[in-house]
C-alpha positions as CSV (number, residue, x, y, z in Angstrom):
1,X,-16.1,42.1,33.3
2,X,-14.5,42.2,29.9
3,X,-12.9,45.7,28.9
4,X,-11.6,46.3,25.3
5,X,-9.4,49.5,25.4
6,X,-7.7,51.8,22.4
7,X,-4.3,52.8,23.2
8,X,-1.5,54.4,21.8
9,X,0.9,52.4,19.7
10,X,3.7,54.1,21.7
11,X,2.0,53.5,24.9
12,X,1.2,49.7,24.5
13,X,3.6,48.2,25.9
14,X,3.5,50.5,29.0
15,X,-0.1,49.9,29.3
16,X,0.1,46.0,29.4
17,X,2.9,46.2,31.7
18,X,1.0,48.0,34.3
19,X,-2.2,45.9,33.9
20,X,0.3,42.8,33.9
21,X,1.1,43.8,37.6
22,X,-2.1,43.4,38.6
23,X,-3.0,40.0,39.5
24,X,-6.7,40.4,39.6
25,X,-6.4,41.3,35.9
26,X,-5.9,39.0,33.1
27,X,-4.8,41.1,29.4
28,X,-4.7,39.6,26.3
29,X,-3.5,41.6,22.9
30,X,-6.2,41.1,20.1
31,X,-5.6,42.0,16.3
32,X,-7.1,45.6,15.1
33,X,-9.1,43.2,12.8
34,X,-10.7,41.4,16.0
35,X,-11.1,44.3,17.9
36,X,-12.9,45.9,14.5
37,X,-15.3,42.9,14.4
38,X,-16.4,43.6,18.3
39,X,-17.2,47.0,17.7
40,X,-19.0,45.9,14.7
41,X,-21.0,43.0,16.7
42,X,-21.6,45.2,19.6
43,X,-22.9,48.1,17.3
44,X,-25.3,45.4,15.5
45,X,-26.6,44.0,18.7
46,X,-27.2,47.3,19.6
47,X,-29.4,48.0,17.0
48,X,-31.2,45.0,17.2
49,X,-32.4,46.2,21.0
50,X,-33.4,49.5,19.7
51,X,-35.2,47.7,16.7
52,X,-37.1,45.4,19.5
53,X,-37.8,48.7,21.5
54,X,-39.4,50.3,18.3
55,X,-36.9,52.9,17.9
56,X,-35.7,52.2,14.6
57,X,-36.5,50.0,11.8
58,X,-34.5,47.2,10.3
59,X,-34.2,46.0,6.6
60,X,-35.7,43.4,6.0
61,X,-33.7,40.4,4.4
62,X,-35.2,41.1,0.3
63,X,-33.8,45.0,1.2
64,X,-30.8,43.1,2.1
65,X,-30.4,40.8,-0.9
66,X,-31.5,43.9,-3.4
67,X,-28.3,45.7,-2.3
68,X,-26.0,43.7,-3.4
């Protein structure tokens, strides 16, 4: 399981200490830009399930294009 937590800037490196002792866990530090494009992916794939499901509706790509 994969895991992507906020913490503190102050509490960073206490925080990746104590997961670091744990040898069932493997840590990795990502960028706030990387972590920003997860959050972004996760919230678009998100939307894409509730489109399937009917919940929402999507643009369509010519919405898209007259945007910009």
């Amino acid at each position: 399981m994969k895991v992507l937590l906020d913490v503190k800037d102050e509490k960073a490196d206490f925080v990746m200490e104590l997961l670091n002792q744990l040898s069932f866990v493997k840590t990795e530090a990502i960028s706030i830009r990387k972590a920003q494009f997860i959050k972004e992916l996760k919230s678009s794939a998100e939307e894409v399930q509730l489109a399937k499901k009917g919940k929402i509706k999507l643009k369509s790509a010519e919405e898209l294009l007259n945007e910009l």
